[in-house]
N, C-alpha and C positions, 0 to 999 in steps of 0.2 A: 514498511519502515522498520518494523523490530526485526526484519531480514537482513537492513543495511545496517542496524545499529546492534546486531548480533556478529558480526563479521567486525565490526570497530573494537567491540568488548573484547576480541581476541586479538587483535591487533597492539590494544593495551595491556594483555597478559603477554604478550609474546618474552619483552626484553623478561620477565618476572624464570622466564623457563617452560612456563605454558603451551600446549599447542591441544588443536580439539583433536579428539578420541571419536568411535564409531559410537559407544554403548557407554552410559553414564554406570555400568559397572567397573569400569578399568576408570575410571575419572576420578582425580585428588581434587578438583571443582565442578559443580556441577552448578549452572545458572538456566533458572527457569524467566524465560523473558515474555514478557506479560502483558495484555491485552486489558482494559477497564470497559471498553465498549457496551457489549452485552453481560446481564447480569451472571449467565452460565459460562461465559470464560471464568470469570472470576473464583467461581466454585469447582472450577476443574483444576485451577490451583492449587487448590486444600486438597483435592482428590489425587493429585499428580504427589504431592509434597510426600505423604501418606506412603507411597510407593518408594520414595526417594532417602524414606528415614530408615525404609529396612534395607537400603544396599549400603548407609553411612555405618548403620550398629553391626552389619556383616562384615565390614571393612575395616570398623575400629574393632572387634574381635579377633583380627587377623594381623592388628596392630598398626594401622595404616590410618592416616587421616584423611576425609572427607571434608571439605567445605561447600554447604551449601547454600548458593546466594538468589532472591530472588529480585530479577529488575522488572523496569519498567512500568506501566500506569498503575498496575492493582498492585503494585509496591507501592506507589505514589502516594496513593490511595486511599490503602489501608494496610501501611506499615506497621504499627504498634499491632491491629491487630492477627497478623501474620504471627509474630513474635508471639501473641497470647496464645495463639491457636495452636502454634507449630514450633515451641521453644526451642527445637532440634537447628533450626535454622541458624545460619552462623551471618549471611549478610543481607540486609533490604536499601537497595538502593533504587531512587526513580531514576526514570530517563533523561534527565538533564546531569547527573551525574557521574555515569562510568566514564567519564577522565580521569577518577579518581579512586580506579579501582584497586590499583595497586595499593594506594595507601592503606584503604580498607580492607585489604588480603591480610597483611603487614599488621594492621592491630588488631584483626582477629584468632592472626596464631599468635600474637603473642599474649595477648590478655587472654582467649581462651574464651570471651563471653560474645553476645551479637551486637554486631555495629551497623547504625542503621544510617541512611545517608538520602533526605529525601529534601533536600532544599530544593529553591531556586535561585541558582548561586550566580553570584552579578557577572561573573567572568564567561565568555561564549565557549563551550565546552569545548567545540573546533577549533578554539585556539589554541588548545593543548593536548589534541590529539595526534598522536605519530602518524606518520604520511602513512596510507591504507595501504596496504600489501596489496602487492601484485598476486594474480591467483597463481595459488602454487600449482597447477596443471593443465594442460591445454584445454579449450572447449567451453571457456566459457566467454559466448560469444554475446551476451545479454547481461545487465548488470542493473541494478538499483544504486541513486545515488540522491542523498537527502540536502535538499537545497536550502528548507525551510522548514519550523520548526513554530508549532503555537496556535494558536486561535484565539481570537479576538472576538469573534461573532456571538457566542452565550448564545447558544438554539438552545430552547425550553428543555431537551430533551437529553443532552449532550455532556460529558463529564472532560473532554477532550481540554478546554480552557481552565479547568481546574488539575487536571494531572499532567499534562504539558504546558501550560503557561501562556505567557502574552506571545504574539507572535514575533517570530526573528528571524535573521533571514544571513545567510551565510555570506562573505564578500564573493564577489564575481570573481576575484582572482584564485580564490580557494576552492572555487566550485570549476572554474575553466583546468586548473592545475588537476586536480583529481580526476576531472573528465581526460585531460588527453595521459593520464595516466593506466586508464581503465585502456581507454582507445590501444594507447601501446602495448597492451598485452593482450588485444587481441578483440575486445567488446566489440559489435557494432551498435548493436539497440540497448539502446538507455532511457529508463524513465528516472526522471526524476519523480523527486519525492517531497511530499507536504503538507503538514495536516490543514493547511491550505493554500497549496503549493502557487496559485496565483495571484497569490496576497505577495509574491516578491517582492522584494524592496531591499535588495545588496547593494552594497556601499559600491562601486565600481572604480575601476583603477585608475578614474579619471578626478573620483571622490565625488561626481554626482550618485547618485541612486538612482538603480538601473532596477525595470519591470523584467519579468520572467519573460515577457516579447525580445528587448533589450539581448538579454541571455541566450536563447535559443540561437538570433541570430549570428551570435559569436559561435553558440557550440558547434554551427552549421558547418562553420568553417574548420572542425579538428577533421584532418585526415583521419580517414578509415570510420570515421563516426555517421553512419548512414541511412539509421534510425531513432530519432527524438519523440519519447512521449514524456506527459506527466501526468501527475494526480496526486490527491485530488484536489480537485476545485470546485468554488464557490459561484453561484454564477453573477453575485454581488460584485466579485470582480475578472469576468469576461470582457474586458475594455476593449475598444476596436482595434490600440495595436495589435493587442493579443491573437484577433481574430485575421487581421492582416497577415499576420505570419502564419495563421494556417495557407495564407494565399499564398504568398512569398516562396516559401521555405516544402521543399519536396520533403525536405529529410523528417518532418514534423508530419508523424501519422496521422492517417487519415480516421483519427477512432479517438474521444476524444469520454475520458467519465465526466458529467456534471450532474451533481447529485438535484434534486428536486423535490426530494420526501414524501408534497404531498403536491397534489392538484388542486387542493381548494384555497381559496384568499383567505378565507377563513381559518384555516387549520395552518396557514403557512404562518398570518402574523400569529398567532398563537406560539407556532413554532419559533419565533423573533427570528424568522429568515430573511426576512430586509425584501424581499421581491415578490410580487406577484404570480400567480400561469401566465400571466399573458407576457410578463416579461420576459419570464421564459421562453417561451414561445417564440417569442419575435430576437433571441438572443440567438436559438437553433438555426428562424429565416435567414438570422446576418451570418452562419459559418458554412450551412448547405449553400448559400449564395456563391461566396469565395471557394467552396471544397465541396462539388457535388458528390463525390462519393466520400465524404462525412458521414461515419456511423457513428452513434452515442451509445452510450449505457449509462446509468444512473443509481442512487439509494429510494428507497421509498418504506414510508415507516407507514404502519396500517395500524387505526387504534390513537391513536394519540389521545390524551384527555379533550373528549368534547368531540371528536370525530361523530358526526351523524353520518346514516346513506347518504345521506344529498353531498357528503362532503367526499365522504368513498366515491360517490360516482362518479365528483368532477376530479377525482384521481383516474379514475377511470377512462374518463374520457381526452383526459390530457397526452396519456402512453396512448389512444389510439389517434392522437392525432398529431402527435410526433414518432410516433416507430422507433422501437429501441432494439438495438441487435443483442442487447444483453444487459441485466440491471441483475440489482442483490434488493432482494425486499425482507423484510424483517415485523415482525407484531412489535409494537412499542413494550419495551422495557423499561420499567421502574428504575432509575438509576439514583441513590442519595443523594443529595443534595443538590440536585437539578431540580429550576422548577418545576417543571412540570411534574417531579415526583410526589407534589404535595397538591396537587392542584384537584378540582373537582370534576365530578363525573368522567370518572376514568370510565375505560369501556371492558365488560367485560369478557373473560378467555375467550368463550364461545362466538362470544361474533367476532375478535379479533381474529382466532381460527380463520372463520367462513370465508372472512374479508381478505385474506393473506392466499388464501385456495384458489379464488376468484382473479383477484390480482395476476398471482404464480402463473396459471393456465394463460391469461392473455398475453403475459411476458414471456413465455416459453413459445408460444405460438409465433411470436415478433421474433425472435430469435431464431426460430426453425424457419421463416421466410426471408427471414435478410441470411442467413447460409444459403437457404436454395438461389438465389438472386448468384450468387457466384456461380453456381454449377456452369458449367460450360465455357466461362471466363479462363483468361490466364492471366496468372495475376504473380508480382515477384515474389518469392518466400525464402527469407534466410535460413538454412539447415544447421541443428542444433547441436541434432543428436543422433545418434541411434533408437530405430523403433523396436515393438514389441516381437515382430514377426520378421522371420529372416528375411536379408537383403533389404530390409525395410529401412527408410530415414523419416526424421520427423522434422518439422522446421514450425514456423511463423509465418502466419500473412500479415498484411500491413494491419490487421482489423484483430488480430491476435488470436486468433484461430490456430489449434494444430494444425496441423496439415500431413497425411501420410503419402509418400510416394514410393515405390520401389524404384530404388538408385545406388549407386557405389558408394563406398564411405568415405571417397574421396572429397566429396562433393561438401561435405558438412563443415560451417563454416561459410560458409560461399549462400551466395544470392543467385538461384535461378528461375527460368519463367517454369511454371508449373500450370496445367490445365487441370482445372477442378471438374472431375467427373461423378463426386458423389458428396450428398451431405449424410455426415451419420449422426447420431445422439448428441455429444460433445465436440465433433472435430468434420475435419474437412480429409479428403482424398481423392488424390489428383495422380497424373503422369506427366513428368516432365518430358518440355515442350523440344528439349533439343540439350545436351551436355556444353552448352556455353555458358559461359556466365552474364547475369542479366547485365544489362546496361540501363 
């Protein structure tokens, strides 16, 4: 999401004379766009800034002005404190914001001191966002597009509903218009985007409110748009249309994130994740049912305040009894003013350590067998780019796997069948099946 709402920031400097630079040395702005998640993002901001403040005093030595702005959640966050730490700073604004960046360009050259901009302001920032530029050069055939915005859910553990806000959800004609905009310049795979992106609930052109199922089905229909993901979601709300249109709809990949945290009942309500494993579970049965070759990935947080073995194991035993082609696991982090930062018996480094070791290895093992599962397959792969080694292309499988083939550069761009002949560490490599294009 700060991928797609770094591309809008500039979108909003543009009319101002703006455009981005390679090296934040040659930059009269320089914007650090900001994560709250984990607590060592946070502090790589102070560390980042640090570096940031000796190319602003080498520039204003040279007589040149520098403004530098920090957005998004650890602006949100911990705005004021930014400004204590790092008084060199000229703007903070959170991510419900930069529609209104211009303005605060504007009073910070002219007043000279920081303007800080972290509401949550009644007005839906997309409605006064300039239509998203088309990319200014061929090749990009993949694209992020933010549909929803918010969380509602308060998980014990979570800062997301305090630095992004309640959830919202863009209109269906705003998010259709933008989609076949991307579409005509060339995108074919797009995920949308959501800090719980199937919490949807856009106003739709008919002025019912339309589900992210709803949506898809429309997006299905933009010429040249021929792959649809999203993320992430909640699996509180995986509703059956939802799951129906993984049946329906070819264009809606076959690879689906829902996050799950933990495996134990126990540690989930703790977590205030509203579900069960087992519902879990039987939410997986209902989409491998519709979409046998449905692969997942998932979050999983180790440690949580009150996590025992017994509760580790039945996370344990959860990932082997669903198989994940790919997850992000993480030791529970302390985050302010989330419950569970104050809560008792936290767990200590070292078994969070052991616990996240243990975890890693079974989820890396799941992943190195659902790659080998394709070896020998041929499967379609949209080509992106160019690879590391000559003659080389790299592309996407529908599961979002690199993929290396040795092929012409014509090809890139284009969707062909490719035979998977090896799995490596990270990626997949194959020989295409034949120079047609796939159908």
């Amino acid at each position: 999401m700060n991928v797609y709402d770094s591309a809008r920031m500039s979108d909003v400097l543009r009319p101002l004379g703006y455009q981005p630079v390679d090296l934040p040395d040659a930059a009269d702005m320089i914007i650090l766009n900001t994560c709250h998640i984990r607590d060592k993002a946070a502090e790589k901001v102070f560390s980042e800034l640090g570096r940031l403040r000796l190319i602003k005093e080498a520039r204003k030595a040279e007589g040149q002005q520098t403004i530098i702005a920090v957005a998004g959640c650890v602006a949100q966050a911990e705005g004021q404190e930014i400004l204590t730490r790092a008084p060199y700073v000229d703007i903070v604004l959170g991510p419900q914001t930069y529609h209104r960046l211009p303005e605060m360009v504007a009073r910070a050259a002219r007043a000279g001191g920081a303007v800080i901009d972290t509401d949550f302001p009644a007005e839906q920032k997309f409605d006064f966002l300039p239509e998203a530029a088309a990319p200014q050069t061929k090749g990009n055939y993949t694209s992020f597009l933010t549909i929803q915005e918010g969380c509602d859910k308060f998980c014990s553990f979570c800062v997301v509903p305090y630095t992004r806000g309640a959830e919202s959800s863009r209109p269906v004609t705003s998010v259709l218009a933008e989609a076949r905009r991307m579409a005509e310049s060339g995108v074919q795979d797009i995920t949308l985007l959501g800090q719980n992106v199937n919490a949807y609930h856009g106003e739709g052109p008919d002025g019912t409110v339309w589900g992210l199922a709803q949506l898809a089905y429309e997006l299905a229909k933009i010429p040249g748009l021929s792959r649809i993901r999203y993320s992430t979601s909640h699996p509180r709300d995986m509703d059956d249309a939802l799951i129906n249109a993984h049946r329906d709809l070819p264009e809606l990949m076959p690879f689906l994130h829902l996050p799950v945290q933990s495996g134990s009942d126990r540690i989930l309500a703790a977590m205030n994740r509203g579900h069960t494993a087992d519902q879990y579970r039987d939410i997986v049965l209902k989409l491998r049912a519709v979409r046998p070759d449905l692969a997942l990935s998932s979050d999983f947080i180790v440690g949580h305040p009150g996590e025992t073995d017994e509760d580790f194991e039945a996370t344990m035993q959860l990932v082997r009894d669903v198989k994940f082609a790919l997850a992000y696991s993480f030791k529970y982090s302390q985050r302010p003013g989330t419950p569970a930062a104050g809560a008792p018996l936290q767990v200590p480094e070292d078994v969070k350590d052991a616990r996240l070791q243990a975890l890693q290895a079974l989820l890396r093992q799941q992943q190195d067998e659902f790659n080998a599962t394709l070896v020998g397959k041929t499967i379609p792969v949209l080509f992106t780019g160019e690879g590391r080694k000559p003659g080389q292309i790299v592309g996407r499988s529908p599961w979002l796997q690199p993929i290396h083939v040795q092929g012409p550069h014509s090809l890139i761009g284009q969707t062909f069948s490719v035979k998977v002949t090896e799995r490596l560490t990270n990626s997949l490599s194959g020989e295409l099946v034949e120079e047609t294009e796939y159908a």
